[in-house]
NUDO-186957 format. One line per field, with one value per residue (C-alpha): residue in three letters; x negated, y, z negated; residue number from 0; chain. Coordinates in steps of 0.001 Angstrom, whole numbers, m for minus. Layout:
<nodes>
aa	(ala,...);
x	(X,...);
y	(Y,...);
z	(Z,...);
i	(NUM,...);
ch	(A,...);
</nodes>
This chain:
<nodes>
aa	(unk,unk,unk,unk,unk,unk,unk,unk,unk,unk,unk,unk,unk,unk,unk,unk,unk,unk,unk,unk,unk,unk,unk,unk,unk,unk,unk,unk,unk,unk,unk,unk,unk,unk,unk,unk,unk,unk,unk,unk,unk,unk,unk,unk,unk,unk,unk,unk,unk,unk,unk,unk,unk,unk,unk,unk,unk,unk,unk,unk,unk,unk,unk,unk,unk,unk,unk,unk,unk,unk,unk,unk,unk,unk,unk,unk,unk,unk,unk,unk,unk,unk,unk,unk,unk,unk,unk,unk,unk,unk,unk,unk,unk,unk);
x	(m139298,m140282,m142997,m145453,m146051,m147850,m146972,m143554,m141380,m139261,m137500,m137875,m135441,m133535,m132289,m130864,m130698,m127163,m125996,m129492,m130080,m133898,m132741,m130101,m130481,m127893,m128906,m126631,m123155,m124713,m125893,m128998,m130220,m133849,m134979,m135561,m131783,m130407,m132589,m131442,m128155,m128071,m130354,m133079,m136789,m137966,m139650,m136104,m135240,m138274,m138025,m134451,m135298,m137797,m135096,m132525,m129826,m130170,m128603,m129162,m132039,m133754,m137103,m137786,m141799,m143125,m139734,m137361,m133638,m130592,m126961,m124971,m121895,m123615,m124517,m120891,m119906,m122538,m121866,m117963,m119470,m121077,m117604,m117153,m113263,m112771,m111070,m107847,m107148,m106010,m102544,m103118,m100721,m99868);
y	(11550,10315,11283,8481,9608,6996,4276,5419,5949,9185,10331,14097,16709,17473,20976,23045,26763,28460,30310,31355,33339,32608,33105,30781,26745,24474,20938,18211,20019,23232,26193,28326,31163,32801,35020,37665,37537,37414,40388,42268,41535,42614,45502,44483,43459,39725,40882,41906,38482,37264,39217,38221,34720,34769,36975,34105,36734,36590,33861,30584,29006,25849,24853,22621,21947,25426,27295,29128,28949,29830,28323,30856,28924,29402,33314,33817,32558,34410,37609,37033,36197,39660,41424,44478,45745,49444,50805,51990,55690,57345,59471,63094,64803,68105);
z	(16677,13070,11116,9267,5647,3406,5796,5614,8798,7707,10430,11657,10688,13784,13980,16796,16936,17216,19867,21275,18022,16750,13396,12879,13332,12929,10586,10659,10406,8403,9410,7811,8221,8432,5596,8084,9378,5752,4541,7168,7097,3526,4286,1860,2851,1992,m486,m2125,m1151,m2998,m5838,m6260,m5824,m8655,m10801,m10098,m8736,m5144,m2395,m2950,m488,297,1012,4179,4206,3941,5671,3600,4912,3768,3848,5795,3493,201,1251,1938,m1406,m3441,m1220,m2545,m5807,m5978,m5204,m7167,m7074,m7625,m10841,m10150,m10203,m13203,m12459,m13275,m15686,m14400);
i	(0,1,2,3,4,5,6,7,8,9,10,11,12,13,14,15,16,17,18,19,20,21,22,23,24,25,26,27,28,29,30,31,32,33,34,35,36,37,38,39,40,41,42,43,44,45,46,47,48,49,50,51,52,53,54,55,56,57,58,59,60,61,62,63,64,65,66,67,68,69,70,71,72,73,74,75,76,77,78,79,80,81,82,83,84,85,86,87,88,89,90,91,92,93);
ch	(A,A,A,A,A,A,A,A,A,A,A,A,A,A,A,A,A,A,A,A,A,A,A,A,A,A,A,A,A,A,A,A,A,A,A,A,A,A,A,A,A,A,A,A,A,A,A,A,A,A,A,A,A,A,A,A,A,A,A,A,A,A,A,A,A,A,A,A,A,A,A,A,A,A,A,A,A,A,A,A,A,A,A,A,A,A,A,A,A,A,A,A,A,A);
</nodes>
């Protein structure tokens, strides 16, 4: 199916959803996710998601018409990005 834009033919974005899961669609060879699946993975609201968008410290996301979706890729890499490794005990002295 294509869609006509200013005499244009641009072809429709076909996307799939994975594994029966309304929250997860599969473009091309990528997989995003739904804001609603990220937030709660991370257990945050969208509006965390939002905020953090508009603070430029949350997951990376793309816009597709008026739909918000994230790499699942991109969220693993900023969730490893976010990594905090614990300080190593201190030996006591007695």
């Amino acid at each position: 199916m294509a869609v006509n834009t200013s005499n244009k033919c641009v072809p429709k974005a076909d996307y799939v959803r994975v594994d029966k899961n309304p929250h997860i669609f599969q473009i091309g060879n990528k997989k995003y996710a739904h804001p609603d699946y990220v937030a709660n993975l991370l257990s945050v609201t969208r509006r965390t998601l939002n905020r953090w968008t508009q603070d430029r410290k949350g997951p990376p996301k793309i816009i597709i018409g008026q739909r918000a979706l994230y790499d699942l890729d991109k969220l693993v890499r900023w969730l490893e990005g976010n990594e905090i490794n614990p300080l190593p005990q201190l030996r006591s002295t007695k």
